[in-house]
SEFIZA-3560 file (N, C-alpha, C; in Angstrom, 3 decimals):
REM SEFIZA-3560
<numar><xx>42.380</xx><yy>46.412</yy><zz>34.212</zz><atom>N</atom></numar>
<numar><xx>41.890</xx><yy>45.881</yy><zz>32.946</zz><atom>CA</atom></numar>
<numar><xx>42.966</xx><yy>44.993</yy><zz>32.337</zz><atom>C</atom></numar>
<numar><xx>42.391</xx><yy>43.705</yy><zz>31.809</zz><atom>N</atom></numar>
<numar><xx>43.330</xx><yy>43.182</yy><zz>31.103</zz><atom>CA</atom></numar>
<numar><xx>43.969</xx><yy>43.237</yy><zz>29.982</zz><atom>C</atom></numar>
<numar><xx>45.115</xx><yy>43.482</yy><zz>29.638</zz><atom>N</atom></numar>
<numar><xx>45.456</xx><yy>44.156</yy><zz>27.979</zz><atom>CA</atom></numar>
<numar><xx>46.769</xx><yy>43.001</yy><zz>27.263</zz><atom>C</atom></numar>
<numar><xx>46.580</xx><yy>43.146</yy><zz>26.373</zz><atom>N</atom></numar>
<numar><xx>47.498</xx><yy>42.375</yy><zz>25.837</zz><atom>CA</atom></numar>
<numar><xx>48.839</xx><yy>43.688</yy><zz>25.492</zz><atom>C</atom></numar>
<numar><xx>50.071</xx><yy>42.516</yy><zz>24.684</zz><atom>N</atom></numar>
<numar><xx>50.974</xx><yy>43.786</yy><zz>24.774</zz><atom>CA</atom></numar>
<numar><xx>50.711</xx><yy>44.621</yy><zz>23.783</zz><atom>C</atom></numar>
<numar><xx>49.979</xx><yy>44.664</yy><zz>23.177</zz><atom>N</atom></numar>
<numar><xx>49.927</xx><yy>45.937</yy><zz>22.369</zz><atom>CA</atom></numar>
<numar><xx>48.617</xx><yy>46.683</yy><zz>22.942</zz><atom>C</atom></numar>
<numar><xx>48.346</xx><yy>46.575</yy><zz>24.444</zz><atom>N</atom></numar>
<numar><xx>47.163</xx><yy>47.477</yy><zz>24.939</zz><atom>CA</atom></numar>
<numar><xx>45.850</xx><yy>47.845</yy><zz>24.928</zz><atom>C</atom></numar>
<numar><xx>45.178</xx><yy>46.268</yy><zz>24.180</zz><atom>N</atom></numar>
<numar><xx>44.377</xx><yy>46.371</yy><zz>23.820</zz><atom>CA</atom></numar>
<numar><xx>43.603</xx><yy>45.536</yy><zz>24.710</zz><atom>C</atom></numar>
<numar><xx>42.311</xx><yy>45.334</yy><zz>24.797</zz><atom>N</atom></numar>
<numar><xx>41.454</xx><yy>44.749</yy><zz>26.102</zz><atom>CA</atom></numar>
<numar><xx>41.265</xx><yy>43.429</yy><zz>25.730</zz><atom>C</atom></numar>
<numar><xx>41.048</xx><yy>43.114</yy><zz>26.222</zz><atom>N</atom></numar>
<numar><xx>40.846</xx><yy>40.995</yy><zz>26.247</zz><atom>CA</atom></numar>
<numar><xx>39.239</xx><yy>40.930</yy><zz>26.608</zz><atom>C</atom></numar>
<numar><xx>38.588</xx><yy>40.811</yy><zz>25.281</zz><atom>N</atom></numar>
<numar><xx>37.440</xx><yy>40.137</yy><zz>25.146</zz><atom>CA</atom></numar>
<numar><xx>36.738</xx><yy>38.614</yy><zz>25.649</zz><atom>C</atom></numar>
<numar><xx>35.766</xx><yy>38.062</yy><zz>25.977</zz><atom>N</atom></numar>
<numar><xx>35.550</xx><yy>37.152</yy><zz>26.030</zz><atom>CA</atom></numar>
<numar><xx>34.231</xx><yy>36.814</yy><zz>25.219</zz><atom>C</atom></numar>
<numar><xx>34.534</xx><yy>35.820</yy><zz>24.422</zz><atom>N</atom></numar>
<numar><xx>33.835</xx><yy>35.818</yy><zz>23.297</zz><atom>CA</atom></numar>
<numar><xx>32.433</xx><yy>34.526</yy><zz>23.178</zz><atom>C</atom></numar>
<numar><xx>31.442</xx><yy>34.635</yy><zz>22.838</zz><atom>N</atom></numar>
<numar><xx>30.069</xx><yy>33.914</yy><zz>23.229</zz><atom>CA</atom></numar>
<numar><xx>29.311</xx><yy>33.780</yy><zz>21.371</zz><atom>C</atom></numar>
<numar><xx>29.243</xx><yy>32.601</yy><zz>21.242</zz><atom>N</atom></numar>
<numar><xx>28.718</xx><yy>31.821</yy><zz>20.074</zz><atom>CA</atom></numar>
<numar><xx>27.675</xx><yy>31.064</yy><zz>20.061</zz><atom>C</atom></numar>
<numar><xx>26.678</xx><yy>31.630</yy><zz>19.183</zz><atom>N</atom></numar>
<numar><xx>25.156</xx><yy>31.084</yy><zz>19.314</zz><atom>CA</atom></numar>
<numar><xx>25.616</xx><yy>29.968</yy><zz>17.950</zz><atom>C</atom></numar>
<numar><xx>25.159</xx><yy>28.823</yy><zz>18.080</zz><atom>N</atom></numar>
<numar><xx>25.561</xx><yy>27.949</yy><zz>16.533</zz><atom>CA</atom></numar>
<numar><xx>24.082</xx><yy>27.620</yy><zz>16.316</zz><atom>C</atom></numar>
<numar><xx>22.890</xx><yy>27.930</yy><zz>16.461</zz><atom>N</atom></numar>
<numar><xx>21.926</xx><yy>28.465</yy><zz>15.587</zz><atom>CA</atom></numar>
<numar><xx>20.948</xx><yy>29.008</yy><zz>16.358</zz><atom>C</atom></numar>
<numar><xx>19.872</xx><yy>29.212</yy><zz>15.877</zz><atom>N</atom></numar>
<numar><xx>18.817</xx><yy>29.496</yy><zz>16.213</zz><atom>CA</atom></numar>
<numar><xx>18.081</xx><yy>29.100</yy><zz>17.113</zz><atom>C</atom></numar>
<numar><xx>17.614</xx><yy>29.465</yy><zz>18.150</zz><atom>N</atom></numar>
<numar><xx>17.436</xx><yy>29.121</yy><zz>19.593</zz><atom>CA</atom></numar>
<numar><xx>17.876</xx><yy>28.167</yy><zz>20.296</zz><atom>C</atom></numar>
<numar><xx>19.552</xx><yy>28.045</yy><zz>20.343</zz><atom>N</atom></numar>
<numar><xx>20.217</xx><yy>27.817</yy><zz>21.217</zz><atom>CA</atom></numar>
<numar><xx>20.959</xx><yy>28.660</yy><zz>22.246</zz><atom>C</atom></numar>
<numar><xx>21.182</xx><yy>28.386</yy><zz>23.281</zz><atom>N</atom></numar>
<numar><xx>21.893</xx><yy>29.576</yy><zz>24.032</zz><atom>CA</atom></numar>
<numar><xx>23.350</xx><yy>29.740</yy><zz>23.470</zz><atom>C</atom></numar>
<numar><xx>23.939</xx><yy>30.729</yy><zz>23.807</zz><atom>N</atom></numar>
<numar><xx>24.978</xx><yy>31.522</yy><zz>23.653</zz><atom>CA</atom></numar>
<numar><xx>26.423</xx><yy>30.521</yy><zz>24.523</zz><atom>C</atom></numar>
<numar><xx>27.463</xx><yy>30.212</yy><zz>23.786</zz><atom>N</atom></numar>
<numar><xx>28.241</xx><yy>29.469</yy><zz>24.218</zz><atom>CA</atom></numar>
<numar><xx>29.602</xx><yy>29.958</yy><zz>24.493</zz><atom>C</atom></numar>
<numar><xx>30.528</xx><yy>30.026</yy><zz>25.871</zz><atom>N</atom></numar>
<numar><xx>31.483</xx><yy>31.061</yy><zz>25.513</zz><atom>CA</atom></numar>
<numar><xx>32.741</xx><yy>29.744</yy><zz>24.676</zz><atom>C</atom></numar>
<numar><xx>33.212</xx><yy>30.406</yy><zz>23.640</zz><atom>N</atom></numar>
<numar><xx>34.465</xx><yy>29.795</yy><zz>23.028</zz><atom>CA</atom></numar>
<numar><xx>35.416</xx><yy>30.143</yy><zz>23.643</zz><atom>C</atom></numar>
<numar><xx>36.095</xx><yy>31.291</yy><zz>23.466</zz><atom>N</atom></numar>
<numar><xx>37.322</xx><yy>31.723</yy><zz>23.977</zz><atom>CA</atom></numar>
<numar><xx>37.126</xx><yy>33.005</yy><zz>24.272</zz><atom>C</atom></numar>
<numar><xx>38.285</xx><yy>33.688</yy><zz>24.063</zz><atom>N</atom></numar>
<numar><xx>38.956</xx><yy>35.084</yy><zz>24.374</zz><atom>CA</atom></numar>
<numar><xx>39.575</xx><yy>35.618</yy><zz>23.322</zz><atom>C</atom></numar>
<numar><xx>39.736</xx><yy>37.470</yy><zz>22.885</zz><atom>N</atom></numar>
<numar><xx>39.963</xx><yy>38.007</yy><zz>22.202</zz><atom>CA</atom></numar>
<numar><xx>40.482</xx><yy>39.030</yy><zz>22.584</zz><atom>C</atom></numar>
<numar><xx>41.550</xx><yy>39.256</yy><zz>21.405</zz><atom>N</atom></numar>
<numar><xx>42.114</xx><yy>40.854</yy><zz>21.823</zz><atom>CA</atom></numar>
<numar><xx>41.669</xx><yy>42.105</yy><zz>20.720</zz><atom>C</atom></numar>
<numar><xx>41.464</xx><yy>42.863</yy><zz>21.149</zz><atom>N</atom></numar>
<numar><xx>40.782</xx><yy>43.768</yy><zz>20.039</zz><atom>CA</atom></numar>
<numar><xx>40.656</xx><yy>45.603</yy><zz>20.156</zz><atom>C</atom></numar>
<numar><xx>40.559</xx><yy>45.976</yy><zz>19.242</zz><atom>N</atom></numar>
<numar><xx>40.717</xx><yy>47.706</yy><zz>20.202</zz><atom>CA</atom></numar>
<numar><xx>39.450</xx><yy>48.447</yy><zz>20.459</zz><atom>C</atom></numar>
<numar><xx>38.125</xx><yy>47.658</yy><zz>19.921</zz><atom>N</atom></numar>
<numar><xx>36.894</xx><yy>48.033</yy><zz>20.276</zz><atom>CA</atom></numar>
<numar><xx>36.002</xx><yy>46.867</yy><zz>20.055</zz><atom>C</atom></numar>
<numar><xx>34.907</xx><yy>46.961</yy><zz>20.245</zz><atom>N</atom></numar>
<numar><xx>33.805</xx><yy>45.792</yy><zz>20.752</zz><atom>CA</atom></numar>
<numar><xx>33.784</xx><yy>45.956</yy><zz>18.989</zz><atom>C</atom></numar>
<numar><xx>33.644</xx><yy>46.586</yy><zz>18.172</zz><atom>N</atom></numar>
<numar><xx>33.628</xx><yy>46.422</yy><zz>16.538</zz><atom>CA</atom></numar>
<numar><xx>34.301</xx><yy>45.121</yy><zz>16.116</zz><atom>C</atom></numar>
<numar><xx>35.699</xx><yy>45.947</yy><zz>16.164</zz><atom>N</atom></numar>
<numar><xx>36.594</xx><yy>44.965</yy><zz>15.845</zz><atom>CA</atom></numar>
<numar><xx>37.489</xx><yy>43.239</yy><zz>17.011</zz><atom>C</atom></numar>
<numar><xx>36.444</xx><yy>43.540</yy><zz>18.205</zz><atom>N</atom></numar>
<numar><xx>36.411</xx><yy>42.240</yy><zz>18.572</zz><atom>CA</atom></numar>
<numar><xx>35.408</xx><yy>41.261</yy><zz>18.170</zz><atom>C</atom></numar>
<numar><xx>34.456</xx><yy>41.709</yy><zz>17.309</zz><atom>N</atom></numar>
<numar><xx>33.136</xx><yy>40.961</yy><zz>16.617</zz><atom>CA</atom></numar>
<numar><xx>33.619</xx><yy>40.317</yy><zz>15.539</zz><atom>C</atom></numar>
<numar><xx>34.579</xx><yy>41.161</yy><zz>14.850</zz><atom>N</atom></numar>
<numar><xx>35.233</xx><yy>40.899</yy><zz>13.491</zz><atom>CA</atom></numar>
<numar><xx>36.152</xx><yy>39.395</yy><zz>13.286</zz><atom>C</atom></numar>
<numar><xx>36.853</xx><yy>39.708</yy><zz>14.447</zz><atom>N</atom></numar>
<numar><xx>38.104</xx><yy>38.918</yy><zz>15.178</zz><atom>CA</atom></numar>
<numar><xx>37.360</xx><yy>37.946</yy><zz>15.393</zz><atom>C</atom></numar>
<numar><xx>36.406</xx><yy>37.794</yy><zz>16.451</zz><atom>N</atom></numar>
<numar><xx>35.623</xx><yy>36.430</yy><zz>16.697</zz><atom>CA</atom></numar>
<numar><xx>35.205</xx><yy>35.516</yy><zz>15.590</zz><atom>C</atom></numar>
<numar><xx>34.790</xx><yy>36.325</yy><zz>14.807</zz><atom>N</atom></numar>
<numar><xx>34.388</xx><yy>35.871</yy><zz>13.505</zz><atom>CA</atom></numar>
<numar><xx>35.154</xx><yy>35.068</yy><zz>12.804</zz><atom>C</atom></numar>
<numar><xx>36.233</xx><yy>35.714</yy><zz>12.407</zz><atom>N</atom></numar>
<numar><xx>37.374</xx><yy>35.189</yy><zz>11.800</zz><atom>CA</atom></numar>
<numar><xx>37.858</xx><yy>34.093</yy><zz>12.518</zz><atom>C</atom></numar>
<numar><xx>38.409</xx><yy>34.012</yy><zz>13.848</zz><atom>N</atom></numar>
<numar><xx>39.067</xx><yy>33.413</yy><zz>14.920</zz><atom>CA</atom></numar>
<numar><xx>37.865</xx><yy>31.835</yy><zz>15.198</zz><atom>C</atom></numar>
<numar><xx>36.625</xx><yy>32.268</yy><zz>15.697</zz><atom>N</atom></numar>
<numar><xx>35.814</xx><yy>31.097</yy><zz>16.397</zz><atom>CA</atom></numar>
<numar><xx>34.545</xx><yy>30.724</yy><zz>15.359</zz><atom>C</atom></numar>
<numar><xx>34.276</xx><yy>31.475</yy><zz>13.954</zz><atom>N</atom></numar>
<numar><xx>33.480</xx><yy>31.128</yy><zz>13.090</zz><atom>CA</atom></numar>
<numar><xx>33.852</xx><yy>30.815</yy><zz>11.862</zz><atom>C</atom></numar>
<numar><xx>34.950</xx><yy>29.904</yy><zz>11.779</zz><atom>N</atom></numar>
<numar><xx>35.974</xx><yy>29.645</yy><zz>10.168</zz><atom>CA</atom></numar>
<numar><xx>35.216</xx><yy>28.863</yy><zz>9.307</zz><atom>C</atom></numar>
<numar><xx>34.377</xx><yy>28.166</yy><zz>9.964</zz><atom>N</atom></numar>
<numar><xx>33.653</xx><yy>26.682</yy><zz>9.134</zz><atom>CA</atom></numar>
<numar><xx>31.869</xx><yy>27.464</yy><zz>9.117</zz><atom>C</atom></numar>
<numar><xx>31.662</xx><yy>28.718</yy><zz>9.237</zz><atom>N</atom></numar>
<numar><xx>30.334</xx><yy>28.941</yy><zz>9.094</zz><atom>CA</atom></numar>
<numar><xx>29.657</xx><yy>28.458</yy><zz>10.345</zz><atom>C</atom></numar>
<numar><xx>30.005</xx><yy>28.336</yy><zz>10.974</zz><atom>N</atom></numar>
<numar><xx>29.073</xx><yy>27.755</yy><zz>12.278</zz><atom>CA</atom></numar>
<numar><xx>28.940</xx><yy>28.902</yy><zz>13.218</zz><atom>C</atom></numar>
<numar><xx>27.529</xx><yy>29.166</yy><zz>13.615</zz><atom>N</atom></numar>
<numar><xx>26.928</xx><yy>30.121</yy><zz>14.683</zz><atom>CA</atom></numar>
<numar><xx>26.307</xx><yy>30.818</yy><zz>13.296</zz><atom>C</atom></numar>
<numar><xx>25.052</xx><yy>31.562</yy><zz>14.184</zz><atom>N</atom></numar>
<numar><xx>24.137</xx><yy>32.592</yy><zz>13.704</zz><atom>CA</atom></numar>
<numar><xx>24.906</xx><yy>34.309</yy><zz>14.386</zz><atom>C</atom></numar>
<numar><xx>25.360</xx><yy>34.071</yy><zz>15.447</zz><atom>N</atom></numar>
<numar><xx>25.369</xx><yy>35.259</yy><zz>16.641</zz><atom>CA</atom></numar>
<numar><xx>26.457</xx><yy>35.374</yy><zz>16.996</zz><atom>C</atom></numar>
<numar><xx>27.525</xx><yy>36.669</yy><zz>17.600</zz><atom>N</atom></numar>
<numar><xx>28.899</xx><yy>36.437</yy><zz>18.083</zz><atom>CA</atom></numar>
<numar><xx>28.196</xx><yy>37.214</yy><zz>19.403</zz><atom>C</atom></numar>
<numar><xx>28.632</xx><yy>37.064</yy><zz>20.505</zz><atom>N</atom></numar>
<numar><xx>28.339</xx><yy>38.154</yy><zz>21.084</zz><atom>CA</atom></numar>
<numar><xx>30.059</xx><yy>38.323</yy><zz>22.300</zz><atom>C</atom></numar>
<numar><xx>30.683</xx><yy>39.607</yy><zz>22.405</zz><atom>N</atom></numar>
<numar><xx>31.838</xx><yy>39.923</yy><zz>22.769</zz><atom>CA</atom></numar>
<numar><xx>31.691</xx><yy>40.911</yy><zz>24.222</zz><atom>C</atom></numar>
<numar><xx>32.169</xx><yy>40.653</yy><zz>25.066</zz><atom>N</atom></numar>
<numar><xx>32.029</xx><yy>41.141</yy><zz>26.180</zz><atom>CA</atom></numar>
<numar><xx>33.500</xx><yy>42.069</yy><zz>26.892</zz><atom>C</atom></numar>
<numar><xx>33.979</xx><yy>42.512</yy><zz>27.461</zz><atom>N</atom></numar>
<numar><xx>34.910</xx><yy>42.764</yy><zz>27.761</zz><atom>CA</atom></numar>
<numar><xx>35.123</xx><yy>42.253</yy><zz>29.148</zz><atom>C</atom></numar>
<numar><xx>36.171</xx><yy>41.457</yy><zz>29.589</zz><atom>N</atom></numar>
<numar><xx>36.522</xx><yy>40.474</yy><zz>30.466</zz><atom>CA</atom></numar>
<numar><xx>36.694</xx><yy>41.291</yy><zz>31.977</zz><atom>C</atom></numar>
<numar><xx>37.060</xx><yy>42.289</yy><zz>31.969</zz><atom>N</atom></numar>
<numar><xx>37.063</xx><yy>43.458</yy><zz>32.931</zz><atom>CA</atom></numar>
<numar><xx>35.546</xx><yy>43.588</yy><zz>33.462</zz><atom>C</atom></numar>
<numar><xx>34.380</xx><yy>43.231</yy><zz>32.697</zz><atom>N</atom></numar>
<numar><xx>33.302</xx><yy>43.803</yy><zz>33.156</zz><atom>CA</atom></numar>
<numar><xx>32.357</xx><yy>42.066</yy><zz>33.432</zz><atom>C</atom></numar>
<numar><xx>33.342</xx><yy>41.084</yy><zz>33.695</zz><atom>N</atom></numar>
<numar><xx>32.378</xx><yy>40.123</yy><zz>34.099</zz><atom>CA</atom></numar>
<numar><xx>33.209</xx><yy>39.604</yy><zz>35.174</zz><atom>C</atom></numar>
<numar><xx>32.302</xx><yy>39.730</yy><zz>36.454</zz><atom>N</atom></numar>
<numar><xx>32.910</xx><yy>39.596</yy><zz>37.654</zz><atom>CA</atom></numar>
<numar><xx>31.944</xx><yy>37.839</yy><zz>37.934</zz><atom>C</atom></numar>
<numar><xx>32.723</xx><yy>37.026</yy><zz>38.348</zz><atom>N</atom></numar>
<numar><xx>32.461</xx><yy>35.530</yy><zz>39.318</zz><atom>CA</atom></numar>
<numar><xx>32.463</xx><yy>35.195</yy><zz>40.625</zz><atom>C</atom></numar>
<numar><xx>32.176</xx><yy>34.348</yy><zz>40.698</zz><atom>N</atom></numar>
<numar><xx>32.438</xx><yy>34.151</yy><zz>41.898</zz><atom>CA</atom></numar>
<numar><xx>32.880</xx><yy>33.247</yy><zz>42.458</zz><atom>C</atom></numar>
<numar><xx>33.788</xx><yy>32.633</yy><zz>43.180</zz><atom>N</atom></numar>
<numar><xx>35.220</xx><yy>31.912</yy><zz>43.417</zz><atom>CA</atom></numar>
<numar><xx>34.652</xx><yy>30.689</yy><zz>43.947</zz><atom>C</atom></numar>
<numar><xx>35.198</xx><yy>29.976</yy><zz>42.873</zz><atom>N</atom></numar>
<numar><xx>34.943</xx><yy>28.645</yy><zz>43.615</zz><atom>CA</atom></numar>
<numar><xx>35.331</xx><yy>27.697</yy><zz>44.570</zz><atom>C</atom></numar>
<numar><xx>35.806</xx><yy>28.368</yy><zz>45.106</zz><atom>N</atom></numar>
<numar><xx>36.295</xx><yy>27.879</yy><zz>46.894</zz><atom>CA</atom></numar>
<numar><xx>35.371</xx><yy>27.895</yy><zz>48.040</zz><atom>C</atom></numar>
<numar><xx>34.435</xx><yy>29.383</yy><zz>47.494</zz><atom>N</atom></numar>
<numar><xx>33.669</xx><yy>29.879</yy><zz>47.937</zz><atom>CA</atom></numar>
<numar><xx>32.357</xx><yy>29.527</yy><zz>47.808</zz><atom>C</atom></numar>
<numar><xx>32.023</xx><yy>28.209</yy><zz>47.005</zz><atom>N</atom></numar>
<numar><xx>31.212</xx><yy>27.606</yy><zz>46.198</zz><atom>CA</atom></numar>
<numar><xx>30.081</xx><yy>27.152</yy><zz>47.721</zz><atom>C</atom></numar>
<numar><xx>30.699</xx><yy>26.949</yy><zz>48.567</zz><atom>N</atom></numar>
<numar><xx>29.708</xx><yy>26.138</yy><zz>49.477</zz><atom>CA</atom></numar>
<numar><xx>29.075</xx><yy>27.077</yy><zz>50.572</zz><atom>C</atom></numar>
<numar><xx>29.658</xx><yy>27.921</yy><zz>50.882</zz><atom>N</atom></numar>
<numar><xx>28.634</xx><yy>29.196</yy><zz>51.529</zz><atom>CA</atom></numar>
<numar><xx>27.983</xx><yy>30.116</yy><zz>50.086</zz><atom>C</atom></numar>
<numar><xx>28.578</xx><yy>29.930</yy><zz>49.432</zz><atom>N</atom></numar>
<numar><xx>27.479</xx><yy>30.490</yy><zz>48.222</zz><atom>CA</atom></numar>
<numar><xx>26.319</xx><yy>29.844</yy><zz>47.593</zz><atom>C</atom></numar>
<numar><xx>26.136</xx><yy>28.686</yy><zz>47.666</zz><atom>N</atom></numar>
<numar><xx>25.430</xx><yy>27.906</yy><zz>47.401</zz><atom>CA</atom></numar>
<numar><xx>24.405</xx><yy>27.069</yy><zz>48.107</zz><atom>C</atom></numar>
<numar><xx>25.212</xx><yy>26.869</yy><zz>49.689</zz><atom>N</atom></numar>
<numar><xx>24.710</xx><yy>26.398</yy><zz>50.621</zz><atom>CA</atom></numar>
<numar><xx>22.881</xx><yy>26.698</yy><zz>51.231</zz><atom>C</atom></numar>
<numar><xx>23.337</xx><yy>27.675</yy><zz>51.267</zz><atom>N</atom></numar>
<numar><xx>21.783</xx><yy>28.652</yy><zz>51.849</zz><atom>CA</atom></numar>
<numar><xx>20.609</xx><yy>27.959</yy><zz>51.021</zz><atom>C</atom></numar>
<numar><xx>20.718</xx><yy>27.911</yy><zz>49.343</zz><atom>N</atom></numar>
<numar><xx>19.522</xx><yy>27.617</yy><zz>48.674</zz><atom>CA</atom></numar>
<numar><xx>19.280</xx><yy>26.456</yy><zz>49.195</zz><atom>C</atom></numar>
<numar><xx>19.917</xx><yy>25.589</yy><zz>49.522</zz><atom>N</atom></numar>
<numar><xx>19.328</xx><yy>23.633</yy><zz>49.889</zz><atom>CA</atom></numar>
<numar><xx>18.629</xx><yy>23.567</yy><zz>51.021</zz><atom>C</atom></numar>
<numar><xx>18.840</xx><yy>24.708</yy><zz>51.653</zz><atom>N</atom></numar>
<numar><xx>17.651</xx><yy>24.452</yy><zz>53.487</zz><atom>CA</atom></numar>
<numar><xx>16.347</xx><yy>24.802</yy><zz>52.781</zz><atom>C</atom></numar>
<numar><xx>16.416</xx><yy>25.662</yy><zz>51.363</zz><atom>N</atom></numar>
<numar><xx>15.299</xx><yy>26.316</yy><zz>51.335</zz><atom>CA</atom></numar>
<numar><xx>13.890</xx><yy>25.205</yy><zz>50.572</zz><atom>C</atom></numar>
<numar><xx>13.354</xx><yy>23.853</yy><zz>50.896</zz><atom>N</atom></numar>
<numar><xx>12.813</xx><yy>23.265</yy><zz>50.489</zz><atom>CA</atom></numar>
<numar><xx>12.002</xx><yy>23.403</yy><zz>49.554</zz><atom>C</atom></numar>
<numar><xx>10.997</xx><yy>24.623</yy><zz>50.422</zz><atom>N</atom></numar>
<numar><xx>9.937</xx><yy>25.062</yy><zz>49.587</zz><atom>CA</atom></numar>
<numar><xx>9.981</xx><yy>25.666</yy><zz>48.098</zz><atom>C</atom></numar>
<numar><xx>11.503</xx><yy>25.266</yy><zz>47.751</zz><atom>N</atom></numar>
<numar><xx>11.963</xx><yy>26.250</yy><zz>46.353</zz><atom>CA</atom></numar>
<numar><xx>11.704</xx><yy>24.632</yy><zz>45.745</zz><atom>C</atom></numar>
<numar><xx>11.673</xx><yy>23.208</yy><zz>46.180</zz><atom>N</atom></numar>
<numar><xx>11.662</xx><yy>22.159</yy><zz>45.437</zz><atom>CA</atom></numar>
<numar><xx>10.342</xx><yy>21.268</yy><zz>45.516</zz><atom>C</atom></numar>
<numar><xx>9.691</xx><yy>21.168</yy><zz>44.514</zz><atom>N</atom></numar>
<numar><xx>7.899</xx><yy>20.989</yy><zz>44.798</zz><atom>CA</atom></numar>
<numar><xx>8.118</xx><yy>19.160</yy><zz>44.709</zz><atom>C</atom></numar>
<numar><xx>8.909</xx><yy>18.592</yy><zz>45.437</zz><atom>N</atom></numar>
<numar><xx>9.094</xx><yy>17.338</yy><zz>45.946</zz><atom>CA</atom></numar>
<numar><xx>8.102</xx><yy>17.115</yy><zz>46.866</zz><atom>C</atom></numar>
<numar><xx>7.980</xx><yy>17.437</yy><zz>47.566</zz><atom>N</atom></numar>
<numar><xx>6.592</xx><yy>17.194</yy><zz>48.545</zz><atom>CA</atom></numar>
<numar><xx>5.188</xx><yy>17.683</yy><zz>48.686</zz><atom>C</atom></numar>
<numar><xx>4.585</xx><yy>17.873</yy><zz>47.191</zz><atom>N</atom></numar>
<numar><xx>3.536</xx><yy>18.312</yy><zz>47.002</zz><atom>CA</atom></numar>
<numar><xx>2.705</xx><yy>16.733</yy><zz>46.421</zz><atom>C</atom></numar>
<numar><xx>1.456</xx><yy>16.643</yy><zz>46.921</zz><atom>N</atom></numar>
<numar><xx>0.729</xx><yy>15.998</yy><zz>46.083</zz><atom>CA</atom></numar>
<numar><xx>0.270</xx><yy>16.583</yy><zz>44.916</zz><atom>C</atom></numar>
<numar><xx>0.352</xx><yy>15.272</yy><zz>43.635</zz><atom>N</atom></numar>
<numar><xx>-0.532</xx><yy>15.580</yy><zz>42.722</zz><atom>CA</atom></numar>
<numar><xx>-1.610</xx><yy>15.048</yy><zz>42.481</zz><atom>C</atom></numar>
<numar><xx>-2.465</xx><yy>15.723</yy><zz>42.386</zz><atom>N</atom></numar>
<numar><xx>-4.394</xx><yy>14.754</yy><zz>42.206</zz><atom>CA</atom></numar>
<numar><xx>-4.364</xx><yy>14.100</yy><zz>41.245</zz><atom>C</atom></numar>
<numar><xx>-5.072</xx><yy>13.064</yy><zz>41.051</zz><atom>N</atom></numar>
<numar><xx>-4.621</xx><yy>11.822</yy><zz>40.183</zz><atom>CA</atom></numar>
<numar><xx>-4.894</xx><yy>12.177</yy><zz>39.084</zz><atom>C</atom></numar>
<numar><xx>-6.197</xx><yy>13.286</yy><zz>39.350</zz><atom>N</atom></numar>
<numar><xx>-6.726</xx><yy>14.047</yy><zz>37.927</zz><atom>CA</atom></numar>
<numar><xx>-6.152</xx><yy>14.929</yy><zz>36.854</zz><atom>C</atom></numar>
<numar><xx>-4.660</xx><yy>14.743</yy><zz>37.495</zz><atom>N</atom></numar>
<numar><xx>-3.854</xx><yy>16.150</yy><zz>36.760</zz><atom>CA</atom></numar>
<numar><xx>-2.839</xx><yy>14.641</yy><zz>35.861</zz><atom>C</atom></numar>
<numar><xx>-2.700</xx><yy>15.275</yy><zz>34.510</zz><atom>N</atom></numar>
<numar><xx>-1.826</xx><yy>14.364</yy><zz>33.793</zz><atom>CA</atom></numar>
<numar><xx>-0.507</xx><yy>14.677</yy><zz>34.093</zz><atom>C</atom></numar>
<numar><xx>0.719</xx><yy>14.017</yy><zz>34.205</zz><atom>N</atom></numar>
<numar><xx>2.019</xx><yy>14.336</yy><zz>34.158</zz><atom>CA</atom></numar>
<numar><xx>2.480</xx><yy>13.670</yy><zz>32.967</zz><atom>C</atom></numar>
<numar><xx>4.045</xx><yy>14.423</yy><zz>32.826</zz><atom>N</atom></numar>
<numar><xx>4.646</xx><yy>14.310</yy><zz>31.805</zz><atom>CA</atom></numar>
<numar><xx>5.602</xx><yy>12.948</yy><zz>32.422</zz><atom>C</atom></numar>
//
C-alpha cells in the first residue's frame, strides 16, 4: 500500500464539474480514511466551487494495465470485425444521422 510519511494511504481523487458529466480524475490525496479524503479533495481540487461530486478511491485498489503491454492487450479486438458495423448495408428507407 502506498503511504505517505505520516502513514496514511494515497487516494486518487475523481471530480464530476456538473451534472451529467463523467467523473474526471484530478489528482491524488493523502488522508486517514475515505471521510477525510473527501474533505481534503474538497478543499485541495474544489477551491473555486467547481464540481457537483468528489469521488476518492484508494490507489492500492486500482490495478492497470501496462502500457507496453498495450498491443497484445488490445490487439485481439481489431481481427474481431464483426464488433464494427462498417460493412452492413443500410436500406435507403432507414434515415441516418
Amino acid at each position: 500500500m502506498t503511504e505517505s510519511h505520516q502513514g496514511w494511504p494515497l487516494y486518487e481523487v475523481f471530480i464530476r464539474a456538473r451534472a451529467g458529466l463523467d467523473h474526471k480524475h484530478v489528482g491524488s490525496i493523502h488522508a486517514a480514511d475515505p471521510a477525510m479524503a473527501v474533505e481534503h479533495a474538497r478543499d485541495v481540487y474544489t477551491r473555486r466551487g467547481e464540481g457537483v461530486s468528489i469521488w476518492v478511491v484508494p490507489a492500492a485498489a486500482i490495478t492497470a494495465s501496462d502500457p507496453d503491454e498495450a498491443g497484445a492487450l488490445f490487439e485481439p479486438a481489431r481481427d474481431k470485425v464483426y464488433r464494427h458495423p462498417t460493412f452492413y448495408d443500410i436500406p435507403d428507407q432507414i434515415e441516418t444521422l
